[in-house]
C-alpha positions as CSV (number, residue, x, y, z in Angstrom):
1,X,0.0,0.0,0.0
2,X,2.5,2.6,1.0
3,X,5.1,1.1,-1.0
4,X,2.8,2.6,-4.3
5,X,4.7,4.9,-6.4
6,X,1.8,7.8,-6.7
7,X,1.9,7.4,-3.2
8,X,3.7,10.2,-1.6
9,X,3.0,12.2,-5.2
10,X,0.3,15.0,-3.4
11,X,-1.5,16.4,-6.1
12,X,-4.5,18.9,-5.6
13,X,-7.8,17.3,-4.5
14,X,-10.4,18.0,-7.1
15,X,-12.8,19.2,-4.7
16,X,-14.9,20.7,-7.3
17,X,-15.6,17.8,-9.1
18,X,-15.6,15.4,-6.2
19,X,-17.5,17.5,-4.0
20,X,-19.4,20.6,-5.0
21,X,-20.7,19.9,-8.4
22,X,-22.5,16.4,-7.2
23,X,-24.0,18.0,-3.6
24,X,-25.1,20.9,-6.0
25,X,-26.6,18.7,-8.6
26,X,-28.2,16.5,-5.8
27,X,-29.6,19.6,-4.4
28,X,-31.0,20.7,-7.5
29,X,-32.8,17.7,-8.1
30,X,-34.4,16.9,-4.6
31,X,-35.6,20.9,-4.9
32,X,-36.7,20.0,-8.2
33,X,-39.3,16.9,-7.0
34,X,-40.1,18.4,-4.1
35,X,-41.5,21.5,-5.7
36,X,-43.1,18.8,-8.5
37,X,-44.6,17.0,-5.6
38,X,-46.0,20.5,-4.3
39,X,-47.4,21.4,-7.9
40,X,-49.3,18.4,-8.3
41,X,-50.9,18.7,-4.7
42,X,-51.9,22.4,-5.7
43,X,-53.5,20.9,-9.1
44,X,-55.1,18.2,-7.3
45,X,-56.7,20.8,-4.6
46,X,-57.8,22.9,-7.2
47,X,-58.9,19.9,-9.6
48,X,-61.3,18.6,-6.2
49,X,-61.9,22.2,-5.5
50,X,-63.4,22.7,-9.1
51,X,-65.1,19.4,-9.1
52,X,-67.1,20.1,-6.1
53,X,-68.2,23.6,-7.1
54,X,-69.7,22.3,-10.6
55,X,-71.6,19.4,-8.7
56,X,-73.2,21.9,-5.7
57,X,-73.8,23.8,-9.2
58,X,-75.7,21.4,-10.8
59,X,-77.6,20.4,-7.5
60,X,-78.7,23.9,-6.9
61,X,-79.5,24.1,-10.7
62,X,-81.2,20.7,-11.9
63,X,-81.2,19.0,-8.1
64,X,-84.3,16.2,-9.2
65,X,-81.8,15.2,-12.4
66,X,-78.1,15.4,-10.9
67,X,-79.5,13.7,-7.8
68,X,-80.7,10.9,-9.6
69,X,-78.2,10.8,-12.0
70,X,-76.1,10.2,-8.6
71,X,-78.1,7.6,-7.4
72,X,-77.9,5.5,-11.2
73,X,-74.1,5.7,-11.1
74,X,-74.3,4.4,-6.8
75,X,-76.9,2.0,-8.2
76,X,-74.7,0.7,-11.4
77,X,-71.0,0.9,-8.8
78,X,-73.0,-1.3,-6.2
79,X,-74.6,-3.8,-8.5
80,X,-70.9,-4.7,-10.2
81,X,-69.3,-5.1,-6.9
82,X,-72.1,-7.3,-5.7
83,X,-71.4,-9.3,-9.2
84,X,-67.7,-9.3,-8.2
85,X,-68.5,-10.3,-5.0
86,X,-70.2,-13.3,-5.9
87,X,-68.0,-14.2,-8.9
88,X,-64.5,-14.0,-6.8
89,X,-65.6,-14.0,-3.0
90,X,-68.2,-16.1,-2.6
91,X,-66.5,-19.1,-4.2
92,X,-63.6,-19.0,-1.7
93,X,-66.5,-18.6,1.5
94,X,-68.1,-21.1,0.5
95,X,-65.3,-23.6,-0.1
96,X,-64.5,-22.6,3.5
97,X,-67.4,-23.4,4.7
98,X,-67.7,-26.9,2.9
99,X,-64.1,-27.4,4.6
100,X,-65.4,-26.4,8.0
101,X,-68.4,-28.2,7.9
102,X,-66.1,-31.3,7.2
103,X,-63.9,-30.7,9.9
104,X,-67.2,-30.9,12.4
105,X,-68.4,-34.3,11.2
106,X,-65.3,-35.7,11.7
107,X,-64.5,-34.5,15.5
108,X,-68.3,-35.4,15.7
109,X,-67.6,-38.9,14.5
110,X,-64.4,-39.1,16.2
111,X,-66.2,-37.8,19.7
112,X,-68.3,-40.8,18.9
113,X,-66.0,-43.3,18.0
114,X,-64.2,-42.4,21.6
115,X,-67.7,-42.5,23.4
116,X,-67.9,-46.1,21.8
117,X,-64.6,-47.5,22.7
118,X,-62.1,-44.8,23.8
119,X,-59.4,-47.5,24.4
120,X,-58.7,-48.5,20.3
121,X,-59.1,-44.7,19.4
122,X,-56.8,-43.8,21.7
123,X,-53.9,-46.3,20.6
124,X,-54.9,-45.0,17.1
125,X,-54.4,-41.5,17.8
126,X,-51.3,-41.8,19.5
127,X,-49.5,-44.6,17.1
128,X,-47.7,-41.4,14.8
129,X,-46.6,-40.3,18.2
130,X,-45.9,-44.1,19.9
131,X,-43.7,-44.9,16.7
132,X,-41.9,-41.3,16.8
133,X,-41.1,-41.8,19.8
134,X,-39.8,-45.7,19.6
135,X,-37.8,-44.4,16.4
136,X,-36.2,-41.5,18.2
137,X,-35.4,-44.2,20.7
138,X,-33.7,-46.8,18.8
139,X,-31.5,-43.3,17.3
140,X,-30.6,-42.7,21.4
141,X,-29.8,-46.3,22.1
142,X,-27.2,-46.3,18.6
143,X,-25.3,-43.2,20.0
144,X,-24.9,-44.2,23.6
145,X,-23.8,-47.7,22.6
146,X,-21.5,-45.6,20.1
147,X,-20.5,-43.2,22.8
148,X,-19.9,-46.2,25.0
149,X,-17.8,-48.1,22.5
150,X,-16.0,-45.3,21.1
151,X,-16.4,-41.8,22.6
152,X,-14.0,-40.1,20.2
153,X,-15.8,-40.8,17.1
154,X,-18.7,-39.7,18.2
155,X,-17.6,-36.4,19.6
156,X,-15.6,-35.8,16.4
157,X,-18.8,-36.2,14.3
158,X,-20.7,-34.3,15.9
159,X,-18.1,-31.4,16.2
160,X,-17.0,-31.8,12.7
161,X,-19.6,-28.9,11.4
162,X,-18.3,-26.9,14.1
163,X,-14.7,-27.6,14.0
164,X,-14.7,-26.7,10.4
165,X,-16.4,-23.3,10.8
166,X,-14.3,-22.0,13.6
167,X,-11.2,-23.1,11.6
168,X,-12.1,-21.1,8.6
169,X,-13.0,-17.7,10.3
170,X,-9.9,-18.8,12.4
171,X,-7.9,-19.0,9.1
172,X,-9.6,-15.4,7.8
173,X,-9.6,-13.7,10.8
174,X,-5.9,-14.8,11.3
175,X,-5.2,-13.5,7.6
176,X,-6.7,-10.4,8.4
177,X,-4.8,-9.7,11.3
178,X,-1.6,-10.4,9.8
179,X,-2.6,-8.4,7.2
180,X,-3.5,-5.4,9.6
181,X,-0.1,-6.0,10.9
182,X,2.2,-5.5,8.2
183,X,0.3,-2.5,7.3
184,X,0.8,-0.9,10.5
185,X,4.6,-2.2,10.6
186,X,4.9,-0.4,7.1
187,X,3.8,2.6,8.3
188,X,6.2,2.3,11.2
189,X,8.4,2.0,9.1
190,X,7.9,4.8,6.5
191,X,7.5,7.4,10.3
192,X,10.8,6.7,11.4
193,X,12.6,7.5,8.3
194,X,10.5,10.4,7.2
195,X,7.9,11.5,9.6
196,X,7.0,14.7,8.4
197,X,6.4,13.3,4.9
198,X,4.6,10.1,5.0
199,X,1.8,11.9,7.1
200,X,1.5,14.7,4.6
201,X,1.4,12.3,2.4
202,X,-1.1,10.3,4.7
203,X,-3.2,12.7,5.4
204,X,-4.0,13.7,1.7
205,X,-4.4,9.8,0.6
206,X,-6.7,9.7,3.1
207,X,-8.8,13.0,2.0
208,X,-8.7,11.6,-1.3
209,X,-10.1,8.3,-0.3
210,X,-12.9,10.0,1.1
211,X,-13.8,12.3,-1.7
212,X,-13.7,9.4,-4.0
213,X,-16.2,7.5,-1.8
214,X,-18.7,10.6,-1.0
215,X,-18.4,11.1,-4.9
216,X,-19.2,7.5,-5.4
217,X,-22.2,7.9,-3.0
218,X,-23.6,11.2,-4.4
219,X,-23.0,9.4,-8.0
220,X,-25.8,6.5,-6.8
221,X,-27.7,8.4,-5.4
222,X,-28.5,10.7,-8.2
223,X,-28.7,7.8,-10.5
224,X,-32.1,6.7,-8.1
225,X,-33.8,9.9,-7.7
C-alpha cells in the first residue's frame, strides 16, 4: 500500500468535481421533486376544489336530475361489486365453509368413536406419536452404545460442522490480522525515516479516499432519484 509509487506524489484534491458539483446537482434535483410534488398537490386541490363547485352547481341548478343521475351511477358501482362479490368472494367462502363443515363431522364422528370405545381410538391416535417416539429411541440407544464403544468418534462427528467453521473464520480472521499487521509495521516504518512526509502524504491519501467515496455515493444516489 504505502510502497505505491503515486503514493507520496500530493496532487490537488479536485474538490470541485468530487465534491461541489455532485451536492449541488443533488440539491437541484431533490428541490426539483419536491417542488413537483408540491405542484401536483396544488393541481389536485384545485382539480377537487373545481369538481365540487360544478356538482353543488348542478344540485342547486337541476337537483331532481343530478341527484338521480347520482343515485344511477351508486346503483350501477353497487350492483358490479355485488357481481364481483359473488364471482370471486363467494366461491372461496363457501369452499370454506364446505371445509369447515367437514372438519365438524369428523370431530363429531371421532367424539363418537371415543364414546364407543375410547381405548382402540386412543392407541390410534397416538401410534404417529408411539412410533416417533420408539424411532427416536432406537436413534438414542445407537449413540450411547456408540459413545460407550468409542467416545472419540462420536464427539468428532458431531463437532465436525463446528470444528470446520471455527477453523475457517480462524484462518480469515488470522489472515486479516496479519494483514492489519504489516500495514501498521509499514507505516512504522515509513515514520521513522521520514515522519513529516509520509503523514502529509497520509493525510492527503486519506482525504482523497474519502472524496472518491462521497463522490461514489452522491454518483448513486442521483442515479435513483
Amino acid at each position: 500500500m504505502f510502497n505505491q509509487p503515486d503514493f507520496y506524489t500530493i496532487s490537488q484534491l479536485d474538490v470541485k468535481n468530487k465534491l461541489i458539483l455532485p451536492s449541488t446537482e443533488l440539491y437541484r434535483q431533490i428541490s426539483f421533486k419536491v417542488n413537483a410534488l408540491y405542484q401536483d398537490i396544488h393541481n389536485s386541490l384545485i382539480n377537487a376544489h373545481s369538481v365540487v363547485a360544478t356538482a353543488s352547481k348542478q344540485v342547486y341548478e337541476h337537483p331532481f336530475e343530478t341527484l338521480t343521475a347520482w343515485y344511477e351511477q351508486t346503483a350501477y358501482a353497487g350492483n358490479t361489486l355485488y357481481a364481483q362479490v359473488q364471482a370471486s368472494v363467494l366461491p372461496v367462502y363457501q369452499d370454506w365453509q364446505v371445509k369447515v363443515n367437514a372438519g365438524k363431522q369428523a370431530t363429531g364422528q371421532y367424539l363418537q368413536a371415543f364414546g364407543e370405545n375410547p381405548e382402540q381410538v386412543t392407541l390410534v391416535t397416538i401410534e404417529p406419536l408411539t412410533r416417533y417416539v420408539a424411532a427416536v429411541g432406537v436413534q438414542s440407544e445407537r449413540y450411547w452404545q456408540l459413545l460407550l464403544d468409542n467416545p472419540e468418534q462420536l464427539l468428532a462427528s458431531v463437532l465436525a460442522p463446528v470444528t470446520g467453521y471455527v477453523a475457517s473464520l480462524t484462518q480469515e480472521t488470522e489472515a486479516v490480522l496479519i494483514s492489519g499487521y504489516y500495514v501498521l509495521a509499514e507505516l512504522f516504518s515509513l515514520l521513522m525515516k521520514q515522519p513529516s512526509v509520509t503523514l502529509q502524504a497520509l493525510y492527503h491519501n486519506t482525504l482523497s479516499a474519502l472524496l472518491e467515496a462521497y463522490f461514489d455515493i452522491i454518483s448513486s444516489l442521483l442515479a435513483i432519484a
